[in-house]
C-alpha positions as CSV (number, residue, x, y, z in Angstrom):
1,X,-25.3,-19.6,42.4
2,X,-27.3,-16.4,42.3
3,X,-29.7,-17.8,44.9
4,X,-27.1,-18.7,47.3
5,X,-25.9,-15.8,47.1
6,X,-29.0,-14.0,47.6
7,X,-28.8,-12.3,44.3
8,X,-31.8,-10.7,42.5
9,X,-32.5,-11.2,39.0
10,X,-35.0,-11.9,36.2
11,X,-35.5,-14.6,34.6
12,X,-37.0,-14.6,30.9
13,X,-38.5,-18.1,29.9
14,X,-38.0,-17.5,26.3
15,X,-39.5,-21.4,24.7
16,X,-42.6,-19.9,26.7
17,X,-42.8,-16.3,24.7
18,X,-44.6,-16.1,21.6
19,X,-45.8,-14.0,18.4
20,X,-44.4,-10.4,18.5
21,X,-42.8,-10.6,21.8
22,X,-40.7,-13.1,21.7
23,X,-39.6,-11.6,18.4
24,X,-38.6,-8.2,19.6
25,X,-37.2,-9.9,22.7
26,X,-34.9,-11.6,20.1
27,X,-34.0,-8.9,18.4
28,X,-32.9,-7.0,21.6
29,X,-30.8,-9.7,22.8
30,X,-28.8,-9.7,19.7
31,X,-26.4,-7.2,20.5
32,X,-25.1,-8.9,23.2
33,X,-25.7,-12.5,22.3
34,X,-25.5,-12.7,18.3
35,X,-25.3,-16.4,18.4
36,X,-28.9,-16.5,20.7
37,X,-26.9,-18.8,23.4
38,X,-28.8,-20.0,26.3
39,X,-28.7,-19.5,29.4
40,X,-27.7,-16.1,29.2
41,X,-26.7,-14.0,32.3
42,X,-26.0,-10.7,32.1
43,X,-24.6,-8.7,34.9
44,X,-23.9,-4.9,33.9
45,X,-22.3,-4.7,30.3
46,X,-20.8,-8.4,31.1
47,X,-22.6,-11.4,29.0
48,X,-21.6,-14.9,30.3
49,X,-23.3,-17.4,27.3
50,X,-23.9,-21.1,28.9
51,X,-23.8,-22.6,32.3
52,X,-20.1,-21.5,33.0
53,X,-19.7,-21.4,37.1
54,X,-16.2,-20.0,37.1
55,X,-16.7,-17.1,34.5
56,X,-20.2,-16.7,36.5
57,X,-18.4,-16.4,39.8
58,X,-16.1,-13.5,38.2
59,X,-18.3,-11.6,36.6
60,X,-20.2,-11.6,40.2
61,X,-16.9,-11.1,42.2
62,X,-15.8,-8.2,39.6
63,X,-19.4,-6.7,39.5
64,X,-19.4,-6.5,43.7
65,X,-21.8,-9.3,44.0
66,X,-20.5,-11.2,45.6
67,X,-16.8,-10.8,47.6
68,X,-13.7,-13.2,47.2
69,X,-13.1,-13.0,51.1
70,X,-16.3,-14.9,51.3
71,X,-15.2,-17.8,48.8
72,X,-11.6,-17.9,50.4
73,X,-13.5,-18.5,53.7
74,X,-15.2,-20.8,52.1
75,X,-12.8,-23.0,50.7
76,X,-10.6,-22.9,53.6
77,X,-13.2,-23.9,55.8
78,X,-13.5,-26.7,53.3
79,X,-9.8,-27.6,52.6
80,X,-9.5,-27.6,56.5
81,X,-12.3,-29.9,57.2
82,X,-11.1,-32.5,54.0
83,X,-7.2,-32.7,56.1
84,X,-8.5,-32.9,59.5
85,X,-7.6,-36.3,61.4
86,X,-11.1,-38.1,62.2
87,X,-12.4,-38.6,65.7
């Protein structure tokens, strides 16, 4: 989703750290993920924990990232297309 959007962001291949970085990288994310759920996004002071498109999509709507116009275009263009008598 952040791709389609055209979205930066970092992403932190944690199985691939090791030793004292992964350690401290750990410890950091703690504070917003206690439980060490993965994936993780974090957008601002908002933590979505798992793969969870819909909260996703809020926290990118209510962060500015993306704008509800754009999905309600989207959908209708959808919608429209799916009730449309064929050809």
């Amino acid at each position: 989703m952040l791709d389609q959007h055209s979205i930066a962001y970092h992403v932190s291949e944690m199985d691939l750290l090791e030793g004292e970085q992964k350690m401290q990288i750990i410890e950091d994310l703690k504070v917003v993920n206690p439980k060490g759920i993965f994936p993780m996004l974090l957008v601002g002071e908002e933590v979505v924990l798992g793969y969870k498109e819909k909260e996703i999509r809020d926290v990118l709507v209510a962060a500015n990232l993306i704008k509800v116009n754009f999905l309600k275009r989207i959908w209708s263009s959808l919608f429209s297309r799916q009730n449309s008598p064929s050809p």
